[in-house]
C-alpha positions as CSV (number, residue, x, y, z in Angstrom):
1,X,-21.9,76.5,-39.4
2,X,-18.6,75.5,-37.5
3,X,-16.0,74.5,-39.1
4,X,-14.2,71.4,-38.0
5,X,-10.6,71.3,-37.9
6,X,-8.5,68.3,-37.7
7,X,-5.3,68.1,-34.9
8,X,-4.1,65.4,-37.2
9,X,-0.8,65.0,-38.9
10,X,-1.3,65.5,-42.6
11,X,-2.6,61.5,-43.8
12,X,0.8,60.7,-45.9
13,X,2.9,61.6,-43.1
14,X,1.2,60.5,-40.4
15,X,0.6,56.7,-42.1
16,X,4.6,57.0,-42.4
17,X,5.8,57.5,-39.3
18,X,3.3,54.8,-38.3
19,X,4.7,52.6,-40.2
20,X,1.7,51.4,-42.4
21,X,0.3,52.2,-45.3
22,X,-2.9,52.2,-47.0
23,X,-4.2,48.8,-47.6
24,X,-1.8,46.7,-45.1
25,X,-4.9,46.2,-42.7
26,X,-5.9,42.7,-43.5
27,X,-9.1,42.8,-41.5
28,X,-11.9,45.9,-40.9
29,X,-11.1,48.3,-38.6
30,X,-13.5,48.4,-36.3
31,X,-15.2,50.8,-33.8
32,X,-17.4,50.8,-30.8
33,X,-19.1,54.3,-29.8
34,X,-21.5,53.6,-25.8
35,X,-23.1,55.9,-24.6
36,X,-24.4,55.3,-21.1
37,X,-26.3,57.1,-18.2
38,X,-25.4,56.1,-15.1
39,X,-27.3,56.5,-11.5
40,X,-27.3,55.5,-8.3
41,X,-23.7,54.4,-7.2
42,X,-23.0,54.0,-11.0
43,X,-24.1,58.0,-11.2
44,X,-20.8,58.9,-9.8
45,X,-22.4,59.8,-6.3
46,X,-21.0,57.1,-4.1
47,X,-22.9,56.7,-0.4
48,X,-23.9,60.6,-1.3
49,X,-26.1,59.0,-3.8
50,X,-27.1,56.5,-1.6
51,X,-28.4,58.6,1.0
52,X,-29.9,61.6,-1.4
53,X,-32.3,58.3,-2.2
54,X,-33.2,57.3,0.9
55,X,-33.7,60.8,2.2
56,X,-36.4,61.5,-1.1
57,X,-33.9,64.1,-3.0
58,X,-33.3,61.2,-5.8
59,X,-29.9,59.6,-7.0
60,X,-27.4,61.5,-8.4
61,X,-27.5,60.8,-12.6
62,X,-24.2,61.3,-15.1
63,X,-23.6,60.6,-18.5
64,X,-20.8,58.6,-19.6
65,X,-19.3,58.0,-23.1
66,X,-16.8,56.1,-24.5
67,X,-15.4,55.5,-27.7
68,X,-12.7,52.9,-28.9
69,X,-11.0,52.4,-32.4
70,X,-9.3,49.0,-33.1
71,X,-7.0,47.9,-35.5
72,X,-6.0,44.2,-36.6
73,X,-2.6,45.2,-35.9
74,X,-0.4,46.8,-33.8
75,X,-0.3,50.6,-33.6
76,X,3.6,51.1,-34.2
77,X,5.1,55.0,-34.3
78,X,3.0,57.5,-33.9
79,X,-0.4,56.3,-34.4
80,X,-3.3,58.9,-33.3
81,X,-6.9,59.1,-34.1
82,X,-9.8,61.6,-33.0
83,X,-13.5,61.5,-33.0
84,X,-15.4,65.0,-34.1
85,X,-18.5,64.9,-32.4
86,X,-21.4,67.2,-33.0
87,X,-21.9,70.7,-31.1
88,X,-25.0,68.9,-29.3
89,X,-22.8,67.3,-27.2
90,X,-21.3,70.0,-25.5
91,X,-17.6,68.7,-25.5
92,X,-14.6,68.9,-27.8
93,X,-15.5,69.3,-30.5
94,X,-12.4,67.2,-31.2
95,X,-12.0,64.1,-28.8
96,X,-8.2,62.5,-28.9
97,X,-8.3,58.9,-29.2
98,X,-5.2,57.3,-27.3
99,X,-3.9,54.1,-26.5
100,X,-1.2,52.6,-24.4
101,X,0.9,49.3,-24.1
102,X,-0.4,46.2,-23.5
103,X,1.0,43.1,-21.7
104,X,2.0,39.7,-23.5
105,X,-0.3,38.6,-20.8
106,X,-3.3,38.6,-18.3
107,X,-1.7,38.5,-15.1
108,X,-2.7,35.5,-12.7
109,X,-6.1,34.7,-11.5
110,X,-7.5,36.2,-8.1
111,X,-6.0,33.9,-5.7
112,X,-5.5,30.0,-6.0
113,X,-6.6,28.9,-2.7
114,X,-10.2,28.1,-3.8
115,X,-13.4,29.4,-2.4
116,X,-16.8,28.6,-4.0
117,X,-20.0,30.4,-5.5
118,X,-23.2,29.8,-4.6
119,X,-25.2,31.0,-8.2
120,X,-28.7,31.9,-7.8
121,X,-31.2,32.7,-10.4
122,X,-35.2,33.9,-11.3
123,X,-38.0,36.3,-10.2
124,X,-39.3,34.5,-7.2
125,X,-40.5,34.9,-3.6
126,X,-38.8,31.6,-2.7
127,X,-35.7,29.7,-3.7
128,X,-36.5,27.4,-6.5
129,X,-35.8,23.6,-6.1
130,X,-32.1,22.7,-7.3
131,X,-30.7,26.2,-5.9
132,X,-28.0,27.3,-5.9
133,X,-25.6,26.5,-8.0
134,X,-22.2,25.4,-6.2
135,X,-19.1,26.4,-8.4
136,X,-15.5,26.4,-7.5
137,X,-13.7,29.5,-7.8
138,X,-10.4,28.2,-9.2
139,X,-12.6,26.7,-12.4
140,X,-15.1,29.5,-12.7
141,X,-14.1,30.1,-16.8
142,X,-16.2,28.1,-18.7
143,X,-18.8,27.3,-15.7
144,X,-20.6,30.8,-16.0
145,X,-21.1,33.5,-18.3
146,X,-17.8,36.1,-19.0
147,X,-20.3,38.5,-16.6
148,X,-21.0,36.1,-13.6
149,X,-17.0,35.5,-13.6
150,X,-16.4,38.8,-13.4
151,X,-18.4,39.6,-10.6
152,X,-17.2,36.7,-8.7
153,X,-13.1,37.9,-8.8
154,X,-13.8,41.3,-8.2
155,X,-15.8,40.3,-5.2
156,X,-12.7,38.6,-3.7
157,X,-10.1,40.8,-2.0
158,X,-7.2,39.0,-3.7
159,X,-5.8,41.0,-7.0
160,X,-4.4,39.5,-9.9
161,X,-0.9,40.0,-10.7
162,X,0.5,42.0,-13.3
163,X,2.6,40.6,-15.9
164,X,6.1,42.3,-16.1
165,X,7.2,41.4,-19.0
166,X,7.9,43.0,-22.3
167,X,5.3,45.2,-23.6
168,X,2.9,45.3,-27.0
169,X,1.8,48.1,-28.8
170,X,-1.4,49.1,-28.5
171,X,-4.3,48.3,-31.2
172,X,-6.9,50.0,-29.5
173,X,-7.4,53.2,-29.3
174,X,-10.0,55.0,-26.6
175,X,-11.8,58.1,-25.2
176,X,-11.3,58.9,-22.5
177,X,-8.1,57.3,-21.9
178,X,-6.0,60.1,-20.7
179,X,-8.4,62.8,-20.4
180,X,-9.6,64.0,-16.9
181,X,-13.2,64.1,-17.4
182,X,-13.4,60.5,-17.3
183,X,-15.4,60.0,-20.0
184,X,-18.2,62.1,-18.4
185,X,-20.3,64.4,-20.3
186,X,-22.5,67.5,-19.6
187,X,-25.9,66.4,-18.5
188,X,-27.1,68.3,-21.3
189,X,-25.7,66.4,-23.8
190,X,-26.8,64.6,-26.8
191,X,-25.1,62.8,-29.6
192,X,-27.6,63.4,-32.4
193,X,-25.8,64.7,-35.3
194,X,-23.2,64.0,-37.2
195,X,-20.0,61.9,-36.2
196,X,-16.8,61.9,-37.6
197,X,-13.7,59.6,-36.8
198,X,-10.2,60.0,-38.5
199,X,-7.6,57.8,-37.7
200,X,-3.6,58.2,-39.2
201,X,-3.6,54.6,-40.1
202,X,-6.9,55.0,-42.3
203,X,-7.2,56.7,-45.3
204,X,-10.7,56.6,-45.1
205,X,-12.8,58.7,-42.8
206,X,-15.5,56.6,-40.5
207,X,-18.9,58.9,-40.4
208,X,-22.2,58.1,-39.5
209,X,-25.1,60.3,-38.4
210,X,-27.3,59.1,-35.7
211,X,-30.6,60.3,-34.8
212,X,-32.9,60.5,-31.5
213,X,-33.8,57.2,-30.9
214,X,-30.0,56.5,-30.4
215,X,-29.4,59.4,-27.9
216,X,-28.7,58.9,-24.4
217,X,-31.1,56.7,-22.5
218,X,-33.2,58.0,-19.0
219,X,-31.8,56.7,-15.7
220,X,-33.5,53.5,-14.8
221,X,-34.9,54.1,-11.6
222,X,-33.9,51.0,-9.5
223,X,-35.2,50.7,-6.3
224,X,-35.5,47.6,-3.8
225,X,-38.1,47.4,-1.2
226,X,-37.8,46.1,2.4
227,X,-34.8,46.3,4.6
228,X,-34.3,42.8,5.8
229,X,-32.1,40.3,3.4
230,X,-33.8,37.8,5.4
231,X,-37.4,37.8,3.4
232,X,-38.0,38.4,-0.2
233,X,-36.9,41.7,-1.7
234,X,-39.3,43.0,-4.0
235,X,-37.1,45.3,-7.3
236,X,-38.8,48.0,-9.9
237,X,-37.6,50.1,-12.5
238,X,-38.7,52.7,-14.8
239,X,-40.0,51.0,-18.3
240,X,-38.2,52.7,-20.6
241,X,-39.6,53.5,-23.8
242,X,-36.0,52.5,-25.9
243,X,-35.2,49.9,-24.1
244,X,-34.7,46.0,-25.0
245,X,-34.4,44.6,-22.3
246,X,-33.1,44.7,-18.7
247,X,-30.0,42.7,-16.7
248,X,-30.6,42.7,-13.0
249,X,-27.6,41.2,-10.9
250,X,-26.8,41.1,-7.0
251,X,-23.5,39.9,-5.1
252,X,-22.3,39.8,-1.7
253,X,-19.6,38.0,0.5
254,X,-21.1,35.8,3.2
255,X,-16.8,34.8,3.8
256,X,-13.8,35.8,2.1
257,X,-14.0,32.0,0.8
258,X,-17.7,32.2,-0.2
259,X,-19.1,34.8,-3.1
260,X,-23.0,35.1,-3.4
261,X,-24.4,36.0,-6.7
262,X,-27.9,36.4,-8.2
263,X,-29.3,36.9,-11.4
264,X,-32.6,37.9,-13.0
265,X,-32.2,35.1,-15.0
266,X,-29.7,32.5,-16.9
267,X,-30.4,33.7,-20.0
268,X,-27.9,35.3,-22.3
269,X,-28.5,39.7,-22.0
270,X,-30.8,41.0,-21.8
271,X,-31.8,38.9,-19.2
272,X,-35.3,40.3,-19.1
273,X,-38.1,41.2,-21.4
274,X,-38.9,45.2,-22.1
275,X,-41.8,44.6,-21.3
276,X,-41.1,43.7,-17.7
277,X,-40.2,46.3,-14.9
278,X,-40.4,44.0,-11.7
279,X,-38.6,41.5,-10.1
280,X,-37.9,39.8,-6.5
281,X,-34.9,38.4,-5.1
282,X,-36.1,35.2,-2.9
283,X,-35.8,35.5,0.5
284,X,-32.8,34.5,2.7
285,X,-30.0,34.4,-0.6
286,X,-28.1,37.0,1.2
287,X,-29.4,36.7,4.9
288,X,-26.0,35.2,5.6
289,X,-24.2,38.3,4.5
290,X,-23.7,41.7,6.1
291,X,-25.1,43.9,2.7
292,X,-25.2,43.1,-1.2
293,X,-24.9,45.4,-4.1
294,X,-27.9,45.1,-6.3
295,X,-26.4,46.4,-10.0
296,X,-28.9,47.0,-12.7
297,X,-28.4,47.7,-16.6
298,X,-30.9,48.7,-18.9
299,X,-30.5,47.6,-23.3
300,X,-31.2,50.5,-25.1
301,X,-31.1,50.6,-29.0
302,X,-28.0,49.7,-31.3
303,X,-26.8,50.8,-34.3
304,X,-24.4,49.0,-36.8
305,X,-22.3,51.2,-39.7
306,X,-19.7,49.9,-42.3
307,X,-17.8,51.3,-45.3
308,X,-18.5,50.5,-48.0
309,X,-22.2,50.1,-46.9
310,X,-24.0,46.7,-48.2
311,X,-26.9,45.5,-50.3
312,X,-28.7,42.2,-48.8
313,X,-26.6,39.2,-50.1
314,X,-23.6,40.8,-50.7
315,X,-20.5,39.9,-49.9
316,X,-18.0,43.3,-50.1
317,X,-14.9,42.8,-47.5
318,X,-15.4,45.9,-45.0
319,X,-12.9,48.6,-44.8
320,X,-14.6,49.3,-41.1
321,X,-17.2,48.9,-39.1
322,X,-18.9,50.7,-36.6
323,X,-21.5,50.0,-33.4
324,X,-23.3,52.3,-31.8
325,X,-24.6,50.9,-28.3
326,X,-27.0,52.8,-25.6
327,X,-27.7,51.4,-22.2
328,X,-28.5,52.7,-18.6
329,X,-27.0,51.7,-15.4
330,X,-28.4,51.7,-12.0
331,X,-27.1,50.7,-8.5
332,X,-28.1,50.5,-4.8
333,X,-26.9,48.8,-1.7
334,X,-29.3,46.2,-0.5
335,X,-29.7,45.1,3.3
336,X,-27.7,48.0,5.0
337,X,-29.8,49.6,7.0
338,X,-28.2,52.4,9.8
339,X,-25.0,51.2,8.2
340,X,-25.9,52.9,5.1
341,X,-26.5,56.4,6.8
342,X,-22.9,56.5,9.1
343,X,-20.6,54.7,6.0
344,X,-19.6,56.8,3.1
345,X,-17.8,56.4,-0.9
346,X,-15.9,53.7,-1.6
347,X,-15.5,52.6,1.9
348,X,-19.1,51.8,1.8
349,X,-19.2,49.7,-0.9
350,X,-16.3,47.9,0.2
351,X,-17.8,47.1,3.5
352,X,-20.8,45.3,2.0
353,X,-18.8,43.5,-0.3
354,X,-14.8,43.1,-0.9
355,X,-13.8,44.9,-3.7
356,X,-17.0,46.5,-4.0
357,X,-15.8,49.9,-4.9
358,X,-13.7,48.0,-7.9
359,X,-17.4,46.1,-8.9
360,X,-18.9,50.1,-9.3
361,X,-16.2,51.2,-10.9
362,X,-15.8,48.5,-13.7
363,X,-19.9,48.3,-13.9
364,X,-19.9,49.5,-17.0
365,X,-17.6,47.1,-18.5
366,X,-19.7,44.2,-17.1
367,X,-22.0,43.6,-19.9
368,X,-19.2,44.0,-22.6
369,X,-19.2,47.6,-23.0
């Protein structure tokens, strides 16, 4: 058996030079544990994974994990915390949890000289009757879902600006902030077994064990038939036998003033059944476009921890909690054709769709993950 060893500061010292002590956390600490298997773009193969596909040799597939610990208050001193995961993941064994400043603010939006999305939704050959919705950039928050927003500013070129004023300590802290792997693990990996997180602002430990049905998911298997964004483009994807359902989302830029986006559906993820693997964009949403990025994310099973644990009806204040999440992403450019074959990485996303390369890389964080 291995033994585990801990690259923490012994507890009393450690909660000193932190600056709190046991018992000054007025709310549950609280942890979030995803992991995530990623393919297509989202695999971490850029155009390469793009073309493996369309030459037959498949898409490129990673998996991702991350881990974050938050407090109700700020991390003062010298606040650390690790995660000791089991030897079935390959890694570690002892993951550093680390955090950095934050800004008093959020910067400034995207740009303030308007634009507008046109917001398309359903399974469907054609374009249903009272589509799209037209929504004006500048007062996107509140019109669409936290996701749809999302995707609409990182579609436009403009980047919001950082706020330069003082600094906060951080309350959260993350793997892999810091570390070079990115949060990628070996494609072996599995995180059945037992899970251990130790924090120097806790004098409790946060365990939990988790079995196979919350291990990593299989890649999705996305794929979009036809080649013209002119007609109706047919989608499938593997069913997978964990998962809960399925978001399916497209953008692209007809302008720099004028962001396309489609959705599966309008209602809240999973947007889709389980029990569903197909789906059609109606034809001509992006015919005005040059390319779209079609992004797909498959639910997989979640898992929910607390200390001390809790009888139906009872009402025992948490010391922490802890949520285990499992989902699949998938990715593929839509409507490129030869464009596809001579463009590469980044560049080729961002041709399709400004900001493109940013959308990949913050796909994860999308669906609040």
């Amino acid at each position: 058996m291995r033994t585990k060893t801990s690259g923490l500061l012994p507890l009393a010292a450690a909660l000193a030079s932190a600056g709190i002590m046991p018992g000054a956390l007025a709310a549950p600490v609280s942890y979030e544990m995803t992991l995530s298997t990623h393919s297509g773009f989202a695999g971490g193969g850029g155009m390469g994974g793009m073309l493996g596909m369309m030459s037959g040799r498949g898409s490129s597939v990673s998996r991702m994990m991350d881990l974050r610990l938050t407090s109700p208050v700020d991390l003062t001193g010298g606040a650390g915390a690790e995660h000791i995961v089991p030897e079935a993941m390959r890694i570690g064994p002892v993951l550093p949890l680390r955090g950095e400043r934050r800004g008093k603010g959020e910067g400034g939006a995207a740009d303030d000289q308007g634009g507008k999305l046109l917001l398309y939704w359903g399974c469907s050959a054609s374009v249903p009757a009272g589509q799209p919705e037209v929504i004006d950039l500048r007062s996107i928050d509140g019109r669409v879902s936290p996701e749809v927003a999302a995707m609409a500013r990182h579609s436009r070129q403009g980047k919001g600006g950082a706020d330069g004023g003082e600094s906060l300590p951080p309350r959260t802290l993350w793997w892999p902030q810091g570390d070079p792997s990115g949060g990628k693990v070996p494609a072996d990996a599995s995180a059945v077994g037992e899970h251990v997180v130790r924090a120097s602002f806790m004098p409790q430990e946060i365990r939990y064990a988790l079995d196979q049905q919350m291990d990593f998911l299989d890649p999705m298997g996305l794929r979009a038939g036809g080649g013209s964004l002119s007609v109706a483009i047919p989608l499938q994807w593997a069913a997978l036998a964990r998962a809960r359902g399925y978001n399916l989302n497209a953008v692209g830029a007809a302008n720099e003033r004028e962001v396309i986006i489609w959705m599966a559906s309008r209602n809240q993820p999973p947007m889709l059944p389980a029990s569903q693997n197909t789906c059609t964009i109606p034809a001509g949403i992006f015919a005005r476009t040059q390319g779209a990025m079609l992004m797909g994310e498959a639910f997989g099973p979640m898992r929910s921890f607390a200390h001390p644990p809790q009888k139906a009806g009872e009402r025992k204040p948490p010391i922490w909690t802890a949520r285990v999440r499992v989902n699949s992403f998938d990715s593929a450019l839509l409507g490129m054709g030869d464009m596809a074959r001579e463009a590469a990485g980044d560049a080729a996303a961002d041709s399709v769709v400004p900001g493109g390369a940013t959308i990949m890389k913050s796909l994860k964080g999308l669906f609040g993950n």
